[in-house]
C-alpha positions as CSV (number, residue, x, y, z in Angstrom):
1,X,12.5,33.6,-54.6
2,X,9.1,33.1,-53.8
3,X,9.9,29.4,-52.8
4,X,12.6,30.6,-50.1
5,X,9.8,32.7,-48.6
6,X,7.9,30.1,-48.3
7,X,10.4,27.4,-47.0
8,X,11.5,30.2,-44.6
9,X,7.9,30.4,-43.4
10,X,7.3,26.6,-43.0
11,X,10.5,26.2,-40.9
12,X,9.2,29.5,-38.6
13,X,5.8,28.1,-38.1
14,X,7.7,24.5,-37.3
15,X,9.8,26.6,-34.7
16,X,6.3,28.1,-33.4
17,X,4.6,24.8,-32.7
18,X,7.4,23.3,-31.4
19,X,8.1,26.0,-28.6
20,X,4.0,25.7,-27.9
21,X,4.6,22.4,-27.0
22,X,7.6,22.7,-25.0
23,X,5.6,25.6,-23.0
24,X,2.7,23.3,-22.6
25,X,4.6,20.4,-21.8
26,X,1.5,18.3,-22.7
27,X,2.8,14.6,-23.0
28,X,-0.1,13.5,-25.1
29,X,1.3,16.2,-27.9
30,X,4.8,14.6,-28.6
31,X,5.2,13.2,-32.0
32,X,7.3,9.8,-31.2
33,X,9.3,8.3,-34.3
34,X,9.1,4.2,-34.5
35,X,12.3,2.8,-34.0
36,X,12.6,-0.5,-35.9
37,X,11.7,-3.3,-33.6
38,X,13.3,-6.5,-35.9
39,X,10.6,-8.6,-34.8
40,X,10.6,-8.0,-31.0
41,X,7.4,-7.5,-29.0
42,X,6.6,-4.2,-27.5
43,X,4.8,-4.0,-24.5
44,X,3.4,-1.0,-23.3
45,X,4.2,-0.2,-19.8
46,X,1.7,0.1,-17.2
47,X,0.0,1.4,-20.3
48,X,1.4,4.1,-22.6
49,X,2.5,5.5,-19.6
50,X,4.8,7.9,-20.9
51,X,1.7,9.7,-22.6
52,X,-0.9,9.4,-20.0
53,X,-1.6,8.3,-16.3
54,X,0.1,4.9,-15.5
55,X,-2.5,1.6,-15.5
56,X,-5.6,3.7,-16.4
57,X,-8.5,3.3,-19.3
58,X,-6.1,6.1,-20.9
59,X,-2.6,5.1,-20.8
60,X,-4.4,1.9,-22.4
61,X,-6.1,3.0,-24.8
62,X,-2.9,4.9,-26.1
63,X,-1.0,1.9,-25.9
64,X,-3.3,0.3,-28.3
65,X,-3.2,3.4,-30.8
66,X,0.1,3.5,-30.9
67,X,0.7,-0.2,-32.0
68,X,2.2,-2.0,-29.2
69,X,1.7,-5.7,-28.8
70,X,1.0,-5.7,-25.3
71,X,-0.9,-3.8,-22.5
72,X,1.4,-4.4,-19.1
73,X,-0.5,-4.0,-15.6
74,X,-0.4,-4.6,-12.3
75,X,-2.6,-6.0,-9.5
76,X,-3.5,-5.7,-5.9
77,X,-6.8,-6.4,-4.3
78,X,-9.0,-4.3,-3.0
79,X,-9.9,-4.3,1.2
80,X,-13.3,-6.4,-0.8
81,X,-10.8,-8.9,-2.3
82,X,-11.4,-7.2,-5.7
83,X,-8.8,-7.1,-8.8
84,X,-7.4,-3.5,-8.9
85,X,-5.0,-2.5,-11.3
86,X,-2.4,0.0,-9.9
87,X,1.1,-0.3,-9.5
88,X,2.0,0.5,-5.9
89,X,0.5,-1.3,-2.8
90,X,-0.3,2.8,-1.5
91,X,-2.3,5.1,-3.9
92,X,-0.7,7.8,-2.4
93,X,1.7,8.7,-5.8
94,X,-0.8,7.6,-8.8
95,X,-4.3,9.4,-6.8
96,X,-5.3,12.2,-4.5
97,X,-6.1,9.6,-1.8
98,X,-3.6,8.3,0.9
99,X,-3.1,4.8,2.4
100,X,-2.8,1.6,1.3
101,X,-4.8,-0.1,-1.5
102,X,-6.0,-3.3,1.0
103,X,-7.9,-0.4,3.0
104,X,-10.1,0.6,0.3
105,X,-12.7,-1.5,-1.2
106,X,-13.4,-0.9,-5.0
107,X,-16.4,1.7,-4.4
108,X,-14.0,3.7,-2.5
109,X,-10.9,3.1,-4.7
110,X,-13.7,4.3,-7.7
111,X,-14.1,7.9,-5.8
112,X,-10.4,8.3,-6.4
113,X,-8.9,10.6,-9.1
114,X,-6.5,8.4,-10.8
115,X,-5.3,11.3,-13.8
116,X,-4.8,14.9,-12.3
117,X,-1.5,14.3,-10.7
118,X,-0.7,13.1,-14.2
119,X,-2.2,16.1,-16.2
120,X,-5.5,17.8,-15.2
121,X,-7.1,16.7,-18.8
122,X,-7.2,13.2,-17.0
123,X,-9.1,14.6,-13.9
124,X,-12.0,11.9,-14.6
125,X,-9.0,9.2,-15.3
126,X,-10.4,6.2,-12.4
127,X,-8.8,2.9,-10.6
128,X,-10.3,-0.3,-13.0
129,X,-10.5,-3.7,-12.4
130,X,-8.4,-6.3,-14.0
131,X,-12.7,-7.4,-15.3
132,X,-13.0,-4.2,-16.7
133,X,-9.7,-4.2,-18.6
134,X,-10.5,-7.6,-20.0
135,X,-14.0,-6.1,-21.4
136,X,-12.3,-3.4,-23.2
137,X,-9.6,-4.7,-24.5
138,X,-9.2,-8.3,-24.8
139,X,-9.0,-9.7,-28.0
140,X,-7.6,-6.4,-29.7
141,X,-4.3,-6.6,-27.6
142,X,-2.1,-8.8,-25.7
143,X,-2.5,-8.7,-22.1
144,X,0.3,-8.5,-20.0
145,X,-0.5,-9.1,-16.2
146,X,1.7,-8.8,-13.2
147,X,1.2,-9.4,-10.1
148,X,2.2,-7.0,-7.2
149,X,3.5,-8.7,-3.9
150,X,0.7,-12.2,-4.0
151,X,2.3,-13.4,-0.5
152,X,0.4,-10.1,1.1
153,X,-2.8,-11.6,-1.0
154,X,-3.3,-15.2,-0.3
155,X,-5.4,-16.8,-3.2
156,X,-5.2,-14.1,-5.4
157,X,-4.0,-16.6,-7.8
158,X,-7.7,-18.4,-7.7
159,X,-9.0,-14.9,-8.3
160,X,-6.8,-14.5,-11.5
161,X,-7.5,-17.5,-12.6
162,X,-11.8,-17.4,-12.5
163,X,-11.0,-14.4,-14.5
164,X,-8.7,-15.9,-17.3
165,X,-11.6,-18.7,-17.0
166,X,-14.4,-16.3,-19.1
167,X,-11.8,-16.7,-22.1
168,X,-11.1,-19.6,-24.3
169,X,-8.5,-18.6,-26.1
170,X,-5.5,-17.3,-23.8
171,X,-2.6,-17.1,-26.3
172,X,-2.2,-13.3,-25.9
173,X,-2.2,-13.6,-21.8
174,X,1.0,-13.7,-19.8
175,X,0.8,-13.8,-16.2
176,X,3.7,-12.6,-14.2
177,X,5.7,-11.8,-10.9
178,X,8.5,-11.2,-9.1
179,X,7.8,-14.0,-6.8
180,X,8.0,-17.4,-8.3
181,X,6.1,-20.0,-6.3
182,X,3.1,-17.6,-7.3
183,X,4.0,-17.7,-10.8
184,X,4.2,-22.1,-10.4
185,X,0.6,-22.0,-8.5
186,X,-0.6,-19.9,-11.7
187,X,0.9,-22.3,-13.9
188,X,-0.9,-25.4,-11.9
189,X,-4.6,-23.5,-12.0
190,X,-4.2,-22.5,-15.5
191,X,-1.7,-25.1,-17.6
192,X,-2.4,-23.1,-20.7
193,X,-1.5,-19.7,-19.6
194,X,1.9,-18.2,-20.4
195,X,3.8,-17.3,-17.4
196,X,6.8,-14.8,-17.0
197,X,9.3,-14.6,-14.0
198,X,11.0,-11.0,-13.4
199,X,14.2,-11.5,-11.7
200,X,15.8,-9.8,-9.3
201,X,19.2,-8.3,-10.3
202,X,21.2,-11.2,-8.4
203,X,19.5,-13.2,-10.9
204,X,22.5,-12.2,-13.9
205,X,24.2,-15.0,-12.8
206,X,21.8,-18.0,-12.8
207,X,23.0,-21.5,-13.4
208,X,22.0,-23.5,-16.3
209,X,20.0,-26.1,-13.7
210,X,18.2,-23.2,-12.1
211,X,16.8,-22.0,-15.8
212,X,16.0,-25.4,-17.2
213,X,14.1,-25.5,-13.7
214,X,12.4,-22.1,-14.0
215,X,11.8,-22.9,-17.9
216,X,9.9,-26.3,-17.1
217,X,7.3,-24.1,-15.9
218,X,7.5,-20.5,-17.3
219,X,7.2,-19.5,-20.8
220,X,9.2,-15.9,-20.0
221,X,12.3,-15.1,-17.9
222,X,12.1,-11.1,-18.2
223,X,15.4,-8.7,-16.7
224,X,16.1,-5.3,-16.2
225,X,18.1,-4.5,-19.4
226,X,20.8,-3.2,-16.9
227,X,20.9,-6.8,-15.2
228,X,21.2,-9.3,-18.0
229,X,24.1,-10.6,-20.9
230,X,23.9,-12.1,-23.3
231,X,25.1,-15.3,-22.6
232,X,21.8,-16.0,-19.9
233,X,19.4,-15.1,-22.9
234,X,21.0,-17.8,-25.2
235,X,20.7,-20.1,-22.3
236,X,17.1,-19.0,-21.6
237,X,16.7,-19.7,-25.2
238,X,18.3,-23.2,-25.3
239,X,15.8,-24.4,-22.9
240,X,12.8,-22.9,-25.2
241,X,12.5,-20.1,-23.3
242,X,11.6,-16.4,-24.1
243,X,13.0,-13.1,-22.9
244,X,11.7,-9.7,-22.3
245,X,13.4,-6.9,-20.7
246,X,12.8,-3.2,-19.3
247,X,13.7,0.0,-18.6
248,X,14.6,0.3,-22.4
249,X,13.9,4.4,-23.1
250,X,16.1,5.2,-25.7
251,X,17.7,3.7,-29.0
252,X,20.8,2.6,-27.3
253,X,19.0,0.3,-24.7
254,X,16.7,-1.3,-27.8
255,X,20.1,-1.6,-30.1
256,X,21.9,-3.4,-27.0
257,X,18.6,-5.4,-26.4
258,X,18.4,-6.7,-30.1
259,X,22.1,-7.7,-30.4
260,X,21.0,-9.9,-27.2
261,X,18.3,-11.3,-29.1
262,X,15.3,-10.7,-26.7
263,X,11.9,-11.8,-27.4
264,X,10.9,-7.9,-26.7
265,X,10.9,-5.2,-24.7
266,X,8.5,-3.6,-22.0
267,X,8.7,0.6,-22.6
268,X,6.7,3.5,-20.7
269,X,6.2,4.7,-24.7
270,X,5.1,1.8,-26.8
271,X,6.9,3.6,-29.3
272,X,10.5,4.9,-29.4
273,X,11.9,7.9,-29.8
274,X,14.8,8.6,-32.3
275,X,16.6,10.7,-29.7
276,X,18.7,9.2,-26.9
277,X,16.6,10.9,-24.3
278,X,12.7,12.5,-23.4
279,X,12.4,16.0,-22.4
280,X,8.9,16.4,-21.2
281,X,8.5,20.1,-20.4
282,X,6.6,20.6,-16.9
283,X,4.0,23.3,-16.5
């Protein structure tokens, strides 16, 4: 009798904690379940993204905790031709500033609050620099680097490049980008380096000269997991070519990406969840 009490009370206080953090609605507090990867890669999107604020020292610093393979960013430069690492070209949805990213130089883009819109326990959360990012965590985790727009930043390709120069051993780099004459220059400066080409949706239907073309140069050919079949992966893969894909969220999207037989898969949580969807409670 004294056991059913007790199993009674450990199921109440569950049902306690569990409603706190529904009330809260504090992303950092979900407990995620691994789902089993079969040997794919996980990148962590812009970060652990899903548990703090996208491409800061946080979101990467989760990414690494919670195991992922890969830290995935994205650059800009700054108005003082400095590395930035934010997703949009505006910091008008990631900060509390307004305007484009090419306006600021890094002193001003440092003043900006990168974490409250977020959460407000990542008020101090700041813009880094692709340097700073390399500092901290190269060496413990692959680096996963894309490049935002580079035809609105001539030779930020040179400016990649003297970074990746500081490190011998590049095997856990990739560079990437949509645009793929930036992605051939990257492969020019730095023959070593690992670059990845994200394609456009219209890109499903490539021929088999254009990927032995894009695979003579590129180490990845990465889709939306929406956008691709299987048939372009095996191809991809004939040529000695690797896949990643994204916008994988839930189970169904990582069992549909391993009976393709991607190389891995680029998520906002690192880890996945056993349920098909995320509720994240908002304050």
């Amino acid at each position: 009798m004294g056991k059913l009490k007790n199993r009674k009370l450990m199921k109440l206080i569950g049902l306690v904690c569990a409603c706190t953090l529904l009330l809260v609605g504090y992303k950092e507090s979900y407990i995620m379940e691994p789902v089993e990867m079969g040997g794919m890669v996980s990148v962590a999107h812009r970060g652990a993204s899903g548990y703090a604020p996208e491409n800061t020292h946080a979101a990467f610093r989760k990414g690494l905790e919670l195991g992922a393979d890969f830290l995935e960013l994205d650059l800009h430069l700054s108005k003082d031709g400095e590395l930035v690492i934010i997703h949009d070209d505006k910091v008008d949805r990631t900060t509390n500033g307004n305007g484009f990213v090419s306006d600021y130089t890094l002193a001003e883009l440092k003043n900006l609050d990168a974490g409250s819109k977020f959460h407000k326990n990542f008020k101090d959360e700041r813009i880094i620099t692709l340097d700073e990012l390399f500092s901290d965590f190269y060496g413990q985790i692959g680096l996963l680097i894309e490049i935002k727009k580079p035809s609105k930043y001539p030779g930020i390709e040179e400016k990649v490049a003297a970074v990746l120069e500081n490190y011998s051993d590049l095997s856990s780099v990739i560079v990437q980008s949509f645009d793929i004459e930036s992605m051939r220059k990257m492969h020019q400066l730095v023959p070593d380096l690992q670059v990845a080409l994200l394609m456009k949706r219209s890109a499903s239907q490539l021929s088999s000269k254009k990927i032995e073309d894009l695979s003579s140069f590129a180490t990845f050919i990465n889709f939306n997991i929406s956008h691709v079949n299987k048939h372009i992966i095996d191809q991809i893969h004939s040529f000695g070519g690797k896949v990643l894909v994204w916008s994988a969220k839930d189970v169904r999207s990582i069992n549909k990406a391993y009976q393709y037989g991607v190389d891995g898969i680029i998520t906002d949580f690192s880890i996945w969840p056993l349920e098909d969807e995320i509720f994240i409670a908002k304050e």
